[in-house]
C-alpha positions as CSV (number, residue, x, y, z in Angstrom):
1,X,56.1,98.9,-110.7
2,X,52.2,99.7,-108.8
3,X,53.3,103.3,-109.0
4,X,54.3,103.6,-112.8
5,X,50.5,101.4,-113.2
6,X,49.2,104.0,-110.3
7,X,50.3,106.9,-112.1
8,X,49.1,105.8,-116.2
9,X,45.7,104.6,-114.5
10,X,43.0,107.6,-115.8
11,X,41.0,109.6,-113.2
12,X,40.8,110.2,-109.5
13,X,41.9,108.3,-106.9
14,X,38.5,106.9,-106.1
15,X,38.5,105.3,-110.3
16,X,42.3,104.2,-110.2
17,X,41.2,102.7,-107.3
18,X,37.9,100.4,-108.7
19,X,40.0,99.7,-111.8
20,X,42.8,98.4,-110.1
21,X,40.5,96.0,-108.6
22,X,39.0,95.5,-111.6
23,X,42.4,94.5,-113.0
24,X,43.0,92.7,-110.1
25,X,40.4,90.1,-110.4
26,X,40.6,89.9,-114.2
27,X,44.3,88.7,-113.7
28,X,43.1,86.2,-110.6
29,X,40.4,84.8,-113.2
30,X,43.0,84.4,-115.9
31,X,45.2,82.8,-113.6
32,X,42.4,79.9,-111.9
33,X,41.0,79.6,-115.6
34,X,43.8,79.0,-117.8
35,X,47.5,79.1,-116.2
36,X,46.5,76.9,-113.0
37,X,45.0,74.1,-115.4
38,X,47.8,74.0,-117.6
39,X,50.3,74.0,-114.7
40,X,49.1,71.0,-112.5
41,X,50.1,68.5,-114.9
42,X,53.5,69.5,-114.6
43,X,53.7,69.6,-110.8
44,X,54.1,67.2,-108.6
45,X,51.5,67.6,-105.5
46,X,49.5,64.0,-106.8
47,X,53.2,62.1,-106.8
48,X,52.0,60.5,-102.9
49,X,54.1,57.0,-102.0
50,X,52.3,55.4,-99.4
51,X,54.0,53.1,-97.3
52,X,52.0,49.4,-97.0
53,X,53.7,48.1,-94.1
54,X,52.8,48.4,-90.6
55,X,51.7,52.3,-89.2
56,X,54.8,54.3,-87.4
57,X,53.0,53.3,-83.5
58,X,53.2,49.5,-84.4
59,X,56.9,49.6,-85.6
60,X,58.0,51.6,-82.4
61,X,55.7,48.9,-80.6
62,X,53.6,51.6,-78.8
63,X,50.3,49.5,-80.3
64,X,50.6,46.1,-79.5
């Protein structure tokens, strides 16, 4: 796949090489801007139980 975009990329290697970059952030904006936001609904990562009772140490009886 980079080579087929390597090889349809116009100019030296030195202008394929600052327009892949180019390309490269444009895609990394895209994604923080508009796919990221849309996404975190849908995932999980703010789904935290917290336990109330006592911590780990106290049930073990290590803090007394």
């Amino acid at each position: 796949m980079y080579g087929w975009i390597w090889r349809h990329l116009p100019g030296n290697a030195w202008v394929k090489a600052l327009i892949s970059l180019v390309l490269a952030l444009a895609i990394v904006f895209l994604l923080f801007q508009y796919v990221f936001p849309w996404a975190e609904p849908l995932l999980p990562f703010n789904d935290v139980t917290v336990d109330q009772g006592m911590g780990a140490a106290q049930q073990m009886g290590a803090v007394r």
